[in-house]
mmCIF file of the N, C-alpha and C atoms, coordinates in Angstrom:
data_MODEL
# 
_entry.id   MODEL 
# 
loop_
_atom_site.group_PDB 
_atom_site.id 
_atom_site.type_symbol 
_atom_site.label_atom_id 
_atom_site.label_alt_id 
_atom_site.label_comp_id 
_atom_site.label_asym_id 
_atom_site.label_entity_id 
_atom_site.label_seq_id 
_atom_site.pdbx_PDB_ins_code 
_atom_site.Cartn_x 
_atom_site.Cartn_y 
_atom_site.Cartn_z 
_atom_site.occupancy 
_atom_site.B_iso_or_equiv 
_atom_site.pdbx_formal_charge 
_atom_site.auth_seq_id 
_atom_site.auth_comp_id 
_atom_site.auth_asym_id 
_atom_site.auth_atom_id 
_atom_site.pdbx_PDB_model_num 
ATOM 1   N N  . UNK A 1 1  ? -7.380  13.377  -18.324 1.00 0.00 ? 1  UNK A N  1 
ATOM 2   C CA . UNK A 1 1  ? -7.119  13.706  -16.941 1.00 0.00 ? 1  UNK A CA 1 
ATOM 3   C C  . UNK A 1 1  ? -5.629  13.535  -16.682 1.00 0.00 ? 1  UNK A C  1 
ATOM 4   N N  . UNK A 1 2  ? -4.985  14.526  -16.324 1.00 0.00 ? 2  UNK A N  1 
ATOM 5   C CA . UNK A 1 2  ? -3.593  14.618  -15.916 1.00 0.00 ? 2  UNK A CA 1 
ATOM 6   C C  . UNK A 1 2  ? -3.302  14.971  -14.244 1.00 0.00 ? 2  UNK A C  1 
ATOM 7   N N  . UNK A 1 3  ? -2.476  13.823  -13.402 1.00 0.00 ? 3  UNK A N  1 
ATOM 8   C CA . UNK A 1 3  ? -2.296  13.626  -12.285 1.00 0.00 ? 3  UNK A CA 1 
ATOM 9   C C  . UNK A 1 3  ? -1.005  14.328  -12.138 1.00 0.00 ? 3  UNK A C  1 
ATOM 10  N N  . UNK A 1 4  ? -0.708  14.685  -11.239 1.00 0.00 ? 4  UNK A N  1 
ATOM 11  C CA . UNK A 1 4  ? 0.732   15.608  -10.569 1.00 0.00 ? 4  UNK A CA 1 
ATOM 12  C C  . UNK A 1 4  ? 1.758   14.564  -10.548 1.00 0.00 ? 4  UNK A C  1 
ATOM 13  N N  . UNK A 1 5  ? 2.633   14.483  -10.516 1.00 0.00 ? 5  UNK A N  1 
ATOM 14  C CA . UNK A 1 5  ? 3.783   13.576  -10.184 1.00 0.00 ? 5  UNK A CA 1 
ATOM 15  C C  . UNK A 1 5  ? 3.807   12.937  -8.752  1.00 0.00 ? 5  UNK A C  1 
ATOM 16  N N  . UNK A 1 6  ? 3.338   14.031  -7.771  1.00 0.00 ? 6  UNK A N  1 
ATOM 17  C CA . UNK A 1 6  ? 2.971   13.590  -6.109  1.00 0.00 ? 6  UNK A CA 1 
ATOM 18  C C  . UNK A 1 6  ? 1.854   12.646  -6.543  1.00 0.00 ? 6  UNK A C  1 
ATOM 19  N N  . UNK A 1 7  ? 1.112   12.917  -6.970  1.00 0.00 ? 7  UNK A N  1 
ATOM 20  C CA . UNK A 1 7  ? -0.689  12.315  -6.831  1.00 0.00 ? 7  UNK A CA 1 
ATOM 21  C C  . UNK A 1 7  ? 0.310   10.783  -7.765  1.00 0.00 ? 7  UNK A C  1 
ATOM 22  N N  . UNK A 1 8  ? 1.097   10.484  -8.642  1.00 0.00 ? 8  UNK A N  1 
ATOM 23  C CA . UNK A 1 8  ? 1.345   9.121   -9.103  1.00 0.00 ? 8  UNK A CA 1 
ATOM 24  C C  . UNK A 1 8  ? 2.320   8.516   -8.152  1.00 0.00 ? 8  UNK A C  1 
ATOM 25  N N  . UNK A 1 9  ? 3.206   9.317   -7.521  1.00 0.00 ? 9  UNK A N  1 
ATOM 26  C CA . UNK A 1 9  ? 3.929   9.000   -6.820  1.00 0.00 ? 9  UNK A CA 1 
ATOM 27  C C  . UNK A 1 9  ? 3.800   8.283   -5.209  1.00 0.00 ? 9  UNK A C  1 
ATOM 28  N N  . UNK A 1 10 ? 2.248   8.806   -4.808  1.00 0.00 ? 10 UNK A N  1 
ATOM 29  C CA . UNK A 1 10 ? 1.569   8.315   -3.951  1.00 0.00 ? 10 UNK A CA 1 
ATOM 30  C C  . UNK A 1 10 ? 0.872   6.721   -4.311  1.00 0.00 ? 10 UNK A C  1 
ATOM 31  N N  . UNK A 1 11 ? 0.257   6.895   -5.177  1.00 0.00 ? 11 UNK A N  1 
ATOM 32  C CA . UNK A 1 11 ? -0.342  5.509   -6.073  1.00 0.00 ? 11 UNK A CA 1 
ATOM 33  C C  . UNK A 1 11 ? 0.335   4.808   -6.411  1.00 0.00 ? 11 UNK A C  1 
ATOM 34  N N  . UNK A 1 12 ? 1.487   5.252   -6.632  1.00 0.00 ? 12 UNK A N  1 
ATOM 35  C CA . UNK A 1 12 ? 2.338   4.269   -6.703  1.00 0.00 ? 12 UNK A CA 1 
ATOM 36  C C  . UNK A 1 12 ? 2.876   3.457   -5.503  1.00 0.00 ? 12 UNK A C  1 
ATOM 37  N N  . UNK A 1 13 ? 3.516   4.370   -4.677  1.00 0.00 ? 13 UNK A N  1 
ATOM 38  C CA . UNK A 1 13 ? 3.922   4.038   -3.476  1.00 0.00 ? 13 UNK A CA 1 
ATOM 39  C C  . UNK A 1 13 ? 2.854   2.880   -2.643  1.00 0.00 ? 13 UNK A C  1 
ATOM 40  N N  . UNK A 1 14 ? 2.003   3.443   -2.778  1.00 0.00 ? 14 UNK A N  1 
ATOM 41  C CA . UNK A 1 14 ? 0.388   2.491   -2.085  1.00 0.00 ? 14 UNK A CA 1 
ATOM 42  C C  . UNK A 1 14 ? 0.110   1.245   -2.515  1.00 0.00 ? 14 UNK A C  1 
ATOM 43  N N  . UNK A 1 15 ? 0.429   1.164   -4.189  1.00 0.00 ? 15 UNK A N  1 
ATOM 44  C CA . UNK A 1 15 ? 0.363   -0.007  -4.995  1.00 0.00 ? 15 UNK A CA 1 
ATOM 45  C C  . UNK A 1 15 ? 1.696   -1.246  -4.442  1.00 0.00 ? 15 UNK A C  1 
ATOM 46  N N  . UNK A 1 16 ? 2.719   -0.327  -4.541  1.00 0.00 ? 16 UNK A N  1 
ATOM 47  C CA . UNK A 1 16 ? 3.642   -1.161  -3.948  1.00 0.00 ? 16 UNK A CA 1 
ATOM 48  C C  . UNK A 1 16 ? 3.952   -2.023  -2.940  1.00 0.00 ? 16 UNK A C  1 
ATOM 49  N N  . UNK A 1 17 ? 3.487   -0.897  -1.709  1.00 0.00 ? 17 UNK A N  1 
ATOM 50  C CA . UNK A 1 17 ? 3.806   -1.275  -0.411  1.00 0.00 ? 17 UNK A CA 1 
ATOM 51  C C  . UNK A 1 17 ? 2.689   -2.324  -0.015  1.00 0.00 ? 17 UNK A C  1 
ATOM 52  N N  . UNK A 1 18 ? 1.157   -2.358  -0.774  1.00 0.00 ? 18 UNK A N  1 
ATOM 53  C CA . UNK A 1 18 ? -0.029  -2.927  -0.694  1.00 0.00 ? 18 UNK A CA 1 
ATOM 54  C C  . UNK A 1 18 ? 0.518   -4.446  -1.097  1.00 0.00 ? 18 UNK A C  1 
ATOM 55  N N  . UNK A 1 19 ? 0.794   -4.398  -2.340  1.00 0.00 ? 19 UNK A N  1 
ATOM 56  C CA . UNK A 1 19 ? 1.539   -5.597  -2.718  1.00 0.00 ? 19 UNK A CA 1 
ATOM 57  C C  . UNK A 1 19 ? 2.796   -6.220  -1.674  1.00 0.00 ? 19 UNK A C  1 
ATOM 58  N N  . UNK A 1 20 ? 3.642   -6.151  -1.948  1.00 0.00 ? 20 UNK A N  1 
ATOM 59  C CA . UNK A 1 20 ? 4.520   -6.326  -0.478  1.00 0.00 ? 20 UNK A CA 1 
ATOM 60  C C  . UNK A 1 20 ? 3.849   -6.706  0.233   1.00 0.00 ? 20 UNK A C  1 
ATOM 61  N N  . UNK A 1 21 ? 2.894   -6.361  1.476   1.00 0.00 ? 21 UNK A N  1 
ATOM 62  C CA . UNK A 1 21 ? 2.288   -6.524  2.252   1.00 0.00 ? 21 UNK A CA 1 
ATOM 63  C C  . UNK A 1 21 ? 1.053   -7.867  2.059   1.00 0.00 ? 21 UNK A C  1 
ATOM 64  N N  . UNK A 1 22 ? 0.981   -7.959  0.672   1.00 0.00 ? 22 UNK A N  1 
ATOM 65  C CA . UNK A 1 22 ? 0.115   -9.164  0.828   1.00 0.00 ? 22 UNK A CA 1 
ATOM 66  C C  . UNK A 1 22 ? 0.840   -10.498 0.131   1.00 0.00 ? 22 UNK A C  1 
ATOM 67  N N  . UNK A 1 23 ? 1.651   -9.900  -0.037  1.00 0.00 ? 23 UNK A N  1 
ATOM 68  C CA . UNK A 1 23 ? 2.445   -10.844 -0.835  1.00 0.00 ? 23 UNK A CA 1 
ATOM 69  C C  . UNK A 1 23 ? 3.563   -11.843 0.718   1.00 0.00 ? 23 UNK A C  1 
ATOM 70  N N  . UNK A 1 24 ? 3.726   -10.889 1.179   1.00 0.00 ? 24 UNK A N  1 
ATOM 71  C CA . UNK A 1 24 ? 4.232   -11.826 3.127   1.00 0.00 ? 24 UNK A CA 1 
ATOM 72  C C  . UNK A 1 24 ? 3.131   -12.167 3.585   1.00 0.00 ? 24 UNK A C  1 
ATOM 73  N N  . UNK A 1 25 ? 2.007   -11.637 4.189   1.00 0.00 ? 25 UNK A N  1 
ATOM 74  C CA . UNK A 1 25 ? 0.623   -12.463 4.620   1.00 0.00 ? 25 UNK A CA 1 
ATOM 75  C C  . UNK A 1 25 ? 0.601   -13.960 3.750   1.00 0.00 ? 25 UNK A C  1 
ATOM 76  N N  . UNK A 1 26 ? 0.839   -13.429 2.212   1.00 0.00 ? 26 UNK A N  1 
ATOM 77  C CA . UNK A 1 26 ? 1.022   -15.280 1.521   1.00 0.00 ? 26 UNK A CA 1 
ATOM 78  C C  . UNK A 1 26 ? 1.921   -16.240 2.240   1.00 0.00 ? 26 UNK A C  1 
ATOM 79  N N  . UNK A 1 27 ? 3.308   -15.838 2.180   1.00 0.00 ? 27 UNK A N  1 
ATOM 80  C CA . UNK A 1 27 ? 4.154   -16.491 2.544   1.00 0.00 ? 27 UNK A CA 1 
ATOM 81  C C  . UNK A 1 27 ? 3.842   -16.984 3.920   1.00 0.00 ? 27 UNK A C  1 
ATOM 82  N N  . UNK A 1 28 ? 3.401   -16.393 5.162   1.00 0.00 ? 28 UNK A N  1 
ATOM 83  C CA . UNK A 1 28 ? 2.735   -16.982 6.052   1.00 0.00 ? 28 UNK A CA 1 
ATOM 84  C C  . UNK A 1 28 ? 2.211   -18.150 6.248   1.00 0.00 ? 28 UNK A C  1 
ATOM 85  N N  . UNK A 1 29 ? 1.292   -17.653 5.672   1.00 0.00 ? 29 UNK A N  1 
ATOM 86  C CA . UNK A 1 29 ? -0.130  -18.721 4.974   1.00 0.00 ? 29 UNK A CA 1 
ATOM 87  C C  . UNK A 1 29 ? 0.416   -20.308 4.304   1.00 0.00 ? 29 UNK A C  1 
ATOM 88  N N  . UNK A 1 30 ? 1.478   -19.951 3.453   1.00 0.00 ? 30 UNK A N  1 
ATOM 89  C CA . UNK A 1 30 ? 2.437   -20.923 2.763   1.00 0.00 ? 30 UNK A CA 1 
ATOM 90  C C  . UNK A 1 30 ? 3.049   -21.892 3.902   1.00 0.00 ? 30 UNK A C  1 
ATOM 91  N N  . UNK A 1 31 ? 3.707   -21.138 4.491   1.00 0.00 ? 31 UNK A N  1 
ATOM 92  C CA . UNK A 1 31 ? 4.227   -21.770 5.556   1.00 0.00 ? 31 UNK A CA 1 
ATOM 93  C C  . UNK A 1 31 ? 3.974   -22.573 6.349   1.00 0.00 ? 31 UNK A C  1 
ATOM 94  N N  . UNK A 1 32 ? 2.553   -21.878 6.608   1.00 0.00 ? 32 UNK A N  1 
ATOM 95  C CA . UNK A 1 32 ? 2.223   -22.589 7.574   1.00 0.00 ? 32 UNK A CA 1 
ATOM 96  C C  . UNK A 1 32 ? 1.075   -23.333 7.023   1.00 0.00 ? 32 UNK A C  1 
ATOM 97  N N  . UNK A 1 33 ? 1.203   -24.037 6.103   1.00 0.00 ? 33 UNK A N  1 
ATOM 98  C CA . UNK A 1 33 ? 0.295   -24.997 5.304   1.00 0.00 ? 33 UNK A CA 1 
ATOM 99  C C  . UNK A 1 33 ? -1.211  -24.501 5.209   1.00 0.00 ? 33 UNK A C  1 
ATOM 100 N N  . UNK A 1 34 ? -1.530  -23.547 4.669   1.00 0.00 ? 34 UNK A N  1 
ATOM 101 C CA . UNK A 1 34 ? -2.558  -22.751 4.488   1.00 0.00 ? 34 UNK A CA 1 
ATOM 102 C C  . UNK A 1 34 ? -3.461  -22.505 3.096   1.00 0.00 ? 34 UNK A C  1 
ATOM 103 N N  . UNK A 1 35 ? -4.495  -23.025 3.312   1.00 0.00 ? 35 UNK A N  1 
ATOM 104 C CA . UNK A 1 35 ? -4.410  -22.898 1.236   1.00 0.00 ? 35 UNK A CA 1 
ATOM 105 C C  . UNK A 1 35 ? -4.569  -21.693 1.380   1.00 0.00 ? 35 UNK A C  1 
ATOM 106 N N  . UNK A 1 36 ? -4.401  -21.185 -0.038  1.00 0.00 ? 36 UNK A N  1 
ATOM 107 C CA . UNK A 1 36 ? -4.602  -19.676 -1.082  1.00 0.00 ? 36 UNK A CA 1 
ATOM 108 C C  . UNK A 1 36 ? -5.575  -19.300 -0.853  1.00 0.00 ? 36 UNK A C  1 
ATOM 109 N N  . UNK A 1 37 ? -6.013  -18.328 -0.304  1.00 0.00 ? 37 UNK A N  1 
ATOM 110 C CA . UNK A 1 37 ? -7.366  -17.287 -0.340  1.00 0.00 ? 37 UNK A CA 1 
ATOM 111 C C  . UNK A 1 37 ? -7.144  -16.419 -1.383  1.00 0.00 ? 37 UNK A C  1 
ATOM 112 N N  . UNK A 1 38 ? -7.578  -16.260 -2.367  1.00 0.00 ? 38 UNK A N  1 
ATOM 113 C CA . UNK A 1 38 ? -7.813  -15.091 -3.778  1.00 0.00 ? 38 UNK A CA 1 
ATOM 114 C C  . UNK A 1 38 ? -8.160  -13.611 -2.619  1.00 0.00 ? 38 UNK A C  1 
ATOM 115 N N  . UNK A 1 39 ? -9.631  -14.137 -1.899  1.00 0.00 ? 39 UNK A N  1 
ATOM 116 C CA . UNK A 1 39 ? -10.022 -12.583 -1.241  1.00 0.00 ? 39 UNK A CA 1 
ATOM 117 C C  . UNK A 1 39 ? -9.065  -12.196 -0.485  1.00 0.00 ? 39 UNK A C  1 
ATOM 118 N N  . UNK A 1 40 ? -8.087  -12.892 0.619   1.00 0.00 ? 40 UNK A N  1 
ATOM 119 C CA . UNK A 1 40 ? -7.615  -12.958 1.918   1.00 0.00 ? 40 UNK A CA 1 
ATOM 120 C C  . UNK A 1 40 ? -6.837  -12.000 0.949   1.00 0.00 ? 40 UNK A C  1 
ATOM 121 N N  . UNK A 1 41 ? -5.975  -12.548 -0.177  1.00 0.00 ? 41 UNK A N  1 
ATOM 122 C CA . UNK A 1 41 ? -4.969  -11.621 -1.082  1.00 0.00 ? 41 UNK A CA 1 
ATOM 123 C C  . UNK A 1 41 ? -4.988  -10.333 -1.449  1.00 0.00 ? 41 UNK A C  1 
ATOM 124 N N  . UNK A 1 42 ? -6.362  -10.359 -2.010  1.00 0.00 ? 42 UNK A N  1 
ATOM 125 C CA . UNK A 1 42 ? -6.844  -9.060  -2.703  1.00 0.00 ? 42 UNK A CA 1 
ATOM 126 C C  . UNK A 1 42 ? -7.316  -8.046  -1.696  1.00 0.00 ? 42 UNK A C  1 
ATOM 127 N N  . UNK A 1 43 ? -7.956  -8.229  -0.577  1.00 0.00 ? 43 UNK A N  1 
ATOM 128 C CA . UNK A 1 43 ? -8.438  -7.410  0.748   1.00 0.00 ? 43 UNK A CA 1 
ATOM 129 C C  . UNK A 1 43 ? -7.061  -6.913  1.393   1.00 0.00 ? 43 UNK A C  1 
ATOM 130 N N  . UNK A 1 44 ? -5.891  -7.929  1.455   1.00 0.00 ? 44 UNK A N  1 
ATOM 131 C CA . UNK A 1 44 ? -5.112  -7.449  2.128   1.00 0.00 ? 44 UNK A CA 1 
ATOM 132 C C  . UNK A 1 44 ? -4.063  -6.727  0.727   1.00 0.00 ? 44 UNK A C  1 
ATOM 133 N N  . UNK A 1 45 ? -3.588  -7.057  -0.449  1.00 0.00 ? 45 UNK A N  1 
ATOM 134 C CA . UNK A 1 45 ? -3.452  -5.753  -1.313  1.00 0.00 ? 45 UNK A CA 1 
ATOM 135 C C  . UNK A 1 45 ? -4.209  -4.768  -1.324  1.00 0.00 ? 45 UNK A C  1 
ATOM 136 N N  . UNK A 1 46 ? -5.269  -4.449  -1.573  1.00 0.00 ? 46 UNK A N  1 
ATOM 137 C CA . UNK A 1 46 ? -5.996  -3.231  -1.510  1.00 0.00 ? 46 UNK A CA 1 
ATOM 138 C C  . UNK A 1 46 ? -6.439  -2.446  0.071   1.00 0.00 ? 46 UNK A C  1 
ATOM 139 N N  . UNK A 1 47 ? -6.538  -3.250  0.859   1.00 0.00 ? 47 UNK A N  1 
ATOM 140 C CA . UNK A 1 47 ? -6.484  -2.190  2.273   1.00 0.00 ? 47 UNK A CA 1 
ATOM 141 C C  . UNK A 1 47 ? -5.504  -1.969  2.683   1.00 0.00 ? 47 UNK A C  1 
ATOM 142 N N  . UNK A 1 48 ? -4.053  -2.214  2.545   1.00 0.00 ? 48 UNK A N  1 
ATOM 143 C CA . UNK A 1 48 ? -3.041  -2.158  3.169   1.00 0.00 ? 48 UNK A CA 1 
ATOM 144 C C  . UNK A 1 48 ? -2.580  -0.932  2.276   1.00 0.00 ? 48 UNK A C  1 
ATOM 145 N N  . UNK A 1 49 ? -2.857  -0.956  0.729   1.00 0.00 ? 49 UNK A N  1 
ATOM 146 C CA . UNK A 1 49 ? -2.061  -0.073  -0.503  1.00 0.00 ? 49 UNK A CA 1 
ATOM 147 C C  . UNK A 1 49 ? -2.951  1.226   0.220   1.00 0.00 ? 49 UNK A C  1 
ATOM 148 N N  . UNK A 1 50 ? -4.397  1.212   0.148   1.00 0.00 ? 50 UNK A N  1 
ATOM 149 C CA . UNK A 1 50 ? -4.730  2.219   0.665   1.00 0.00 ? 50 UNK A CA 1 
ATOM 150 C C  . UNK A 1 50 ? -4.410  3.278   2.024   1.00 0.00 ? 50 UNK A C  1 
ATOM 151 N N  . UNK A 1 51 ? -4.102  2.149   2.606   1.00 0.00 ? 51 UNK A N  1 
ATOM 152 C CA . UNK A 1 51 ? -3.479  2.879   4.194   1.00 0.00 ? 51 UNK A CA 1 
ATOM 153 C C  . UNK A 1 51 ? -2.633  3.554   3.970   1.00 0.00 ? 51 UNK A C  1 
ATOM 154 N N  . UNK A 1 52 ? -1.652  3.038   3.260   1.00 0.00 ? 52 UNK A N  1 
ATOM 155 C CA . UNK A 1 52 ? -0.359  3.324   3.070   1.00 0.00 ? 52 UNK A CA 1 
ATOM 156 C C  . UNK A 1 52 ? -0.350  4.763   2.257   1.00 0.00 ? 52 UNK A C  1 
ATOM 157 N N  . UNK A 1 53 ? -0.973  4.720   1.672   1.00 0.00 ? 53 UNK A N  1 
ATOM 158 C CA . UNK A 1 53 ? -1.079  5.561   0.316   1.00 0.00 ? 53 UNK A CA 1 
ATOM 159 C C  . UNK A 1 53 ? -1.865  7.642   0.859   1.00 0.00 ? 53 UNK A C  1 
ATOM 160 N N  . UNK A 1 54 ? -2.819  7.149   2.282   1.00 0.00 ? 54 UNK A N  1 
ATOM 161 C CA . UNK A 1 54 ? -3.482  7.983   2.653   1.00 0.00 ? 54 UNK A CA 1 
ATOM 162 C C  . UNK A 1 54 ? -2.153  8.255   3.521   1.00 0.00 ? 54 UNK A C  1 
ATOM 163 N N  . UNK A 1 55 ? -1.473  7.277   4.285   1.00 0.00 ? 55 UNK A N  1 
ATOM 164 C CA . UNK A 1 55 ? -0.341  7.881   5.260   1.00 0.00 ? 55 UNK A CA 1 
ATOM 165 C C  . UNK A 1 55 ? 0.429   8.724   4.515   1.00 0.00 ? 55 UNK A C  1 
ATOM 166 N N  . UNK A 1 56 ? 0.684   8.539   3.362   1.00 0.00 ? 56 UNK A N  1 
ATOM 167 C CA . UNK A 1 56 ? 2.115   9.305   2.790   1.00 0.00 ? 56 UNK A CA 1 
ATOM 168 C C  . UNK A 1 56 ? 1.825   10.233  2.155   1.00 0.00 ? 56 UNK A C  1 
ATOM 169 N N  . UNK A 1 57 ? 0.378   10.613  1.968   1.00 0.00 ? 57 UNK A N  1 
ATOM 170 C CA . UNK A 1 57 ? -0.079  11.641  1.659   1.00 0.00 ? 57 UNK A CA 1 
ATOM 171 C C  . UNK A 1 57 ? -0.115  12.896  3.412   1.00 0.00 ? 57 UNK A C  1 
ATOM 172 N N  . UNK A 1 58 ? -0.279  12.403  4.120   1.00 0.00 ? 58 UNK A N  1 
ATOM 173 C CA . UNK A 1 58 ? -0.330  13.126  5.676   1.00 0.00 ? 58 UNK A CA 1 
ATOM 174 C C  . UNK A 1 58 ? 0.893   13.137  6.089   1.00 0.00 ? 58 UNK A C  1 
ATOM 175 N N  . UNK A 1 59 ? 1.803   12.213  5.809   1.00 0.00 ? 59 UNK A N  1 
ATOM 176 C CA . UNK A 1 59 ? 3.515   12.630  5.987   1.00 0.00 ? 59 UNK A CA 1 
ATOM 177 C C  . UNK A 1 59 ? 4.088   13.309  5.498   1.00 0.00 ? 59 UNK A C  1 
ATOM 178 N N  . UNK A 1 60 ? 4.026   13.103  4.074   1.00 0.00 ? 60 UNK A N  1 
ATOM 179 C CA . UNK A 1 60 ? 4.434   14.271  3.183   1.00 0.00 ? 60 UNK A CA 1 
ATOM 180 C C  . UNK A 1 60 ? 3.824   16.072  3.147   1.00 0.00 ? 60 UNK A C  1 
ATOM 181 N N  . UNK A 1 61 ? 2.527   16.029  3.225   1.00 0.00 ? 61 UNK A N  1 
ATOM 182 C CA . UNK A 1 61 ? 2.193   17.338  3.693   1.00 0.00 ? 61 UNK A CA 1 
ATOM 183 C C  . UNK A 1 61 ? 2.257   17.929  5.061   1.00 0.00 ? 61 UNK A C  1 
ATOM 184 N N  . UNK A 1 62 ? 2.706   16.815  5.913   1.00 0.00 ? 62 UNK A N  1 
ATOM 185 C CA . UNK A 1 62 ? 3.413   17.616  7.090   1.00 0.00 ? 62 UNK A CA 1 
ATOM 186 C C  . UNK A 1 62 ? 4.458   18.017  7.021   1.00 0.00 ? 62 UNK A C  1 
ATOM 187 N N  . UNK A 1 63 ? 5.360   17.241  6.346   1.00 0.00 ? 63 UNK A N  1 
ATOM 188 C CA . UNK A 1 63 ? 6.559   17.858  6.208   1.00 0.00 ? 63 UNK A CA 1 
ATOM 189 C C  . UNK A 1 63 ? 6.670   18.839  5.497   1.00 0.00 ? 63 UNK A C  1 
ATOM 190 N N  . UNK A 1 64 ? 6.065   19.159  4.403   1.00 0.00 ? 64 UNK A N  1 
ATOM 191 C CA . UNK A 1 64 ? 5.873   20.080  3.446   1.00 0.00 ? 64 UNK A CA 1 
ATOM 192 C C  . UNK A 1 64 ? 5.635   21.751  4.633   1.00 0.00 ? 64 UNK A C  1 
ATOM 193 N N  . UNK A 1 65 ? 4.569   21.500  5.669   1.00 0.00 ? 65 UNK A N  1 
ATOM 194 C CA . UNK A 1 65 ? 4.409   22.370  5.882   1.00 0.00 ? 65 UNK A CA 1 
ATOM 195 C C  . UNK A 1 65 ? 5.070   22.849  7.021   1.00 0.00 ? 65 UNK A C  1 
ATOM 196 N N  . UNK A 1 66 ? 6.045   22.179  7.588   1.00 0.00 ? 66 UNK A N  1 
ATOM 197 C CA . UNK A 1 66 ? 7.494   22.216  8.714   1.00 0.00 ? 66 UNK A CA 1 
ATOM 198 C C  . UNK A 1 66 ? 8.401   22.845  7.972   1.00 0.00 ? 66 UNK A C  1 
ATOM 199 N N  . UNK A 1 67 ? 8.472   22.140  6.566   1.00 0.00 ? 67 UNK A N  1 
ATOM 200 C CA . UNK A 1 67 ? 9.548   23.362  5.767   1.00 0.00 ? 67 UNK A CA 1 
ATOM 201 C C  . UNK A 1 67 ? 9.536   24.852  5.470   1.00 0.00 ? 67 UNK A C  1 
ATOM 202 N N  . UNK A 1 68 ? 8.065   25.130  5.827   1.00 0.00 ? 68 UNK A N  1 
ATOM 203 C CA . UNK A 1 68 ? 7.662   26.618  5.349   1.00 0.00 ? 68 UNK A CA 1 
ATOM 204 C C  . UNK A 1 68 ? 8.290   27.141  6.429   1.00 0.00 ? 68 UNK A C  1 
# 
């Protein structure tokens, strides 16, 4: 199975920004004397990567289709 450069470039982007995003919810948590949630981590990497990942797929093909 071979993915487009957009289609990795999205997954990627999603992976990233997902991470990021749960990786400050930690620091929070840290801060404010909070133990480690494994799920709190992993729910908020994976729903946040996904959001992200469906947005930039709807940004990018809007713009795509403003350029036509």
């Amino acid at each position: 199975m071979s993915l487009s450069k957009r289609t990795k470039t999205r997954i990627i982007f999603g992976l990233v920004s997902g991470l990021t995003y749960a990786i400050i919810m930690w620091l929070f948590d840290y801060f404010n004397n909070e133990v480690f949630n494994l799920n709190k981590f992993f729910f908020s990497f994976i729903l946040f990567g996904i959001a992200q990942g469906l947005l930039s797929f709807y940004y990018i093909r809007k713009d795509e289709n403003l350029d036509k």
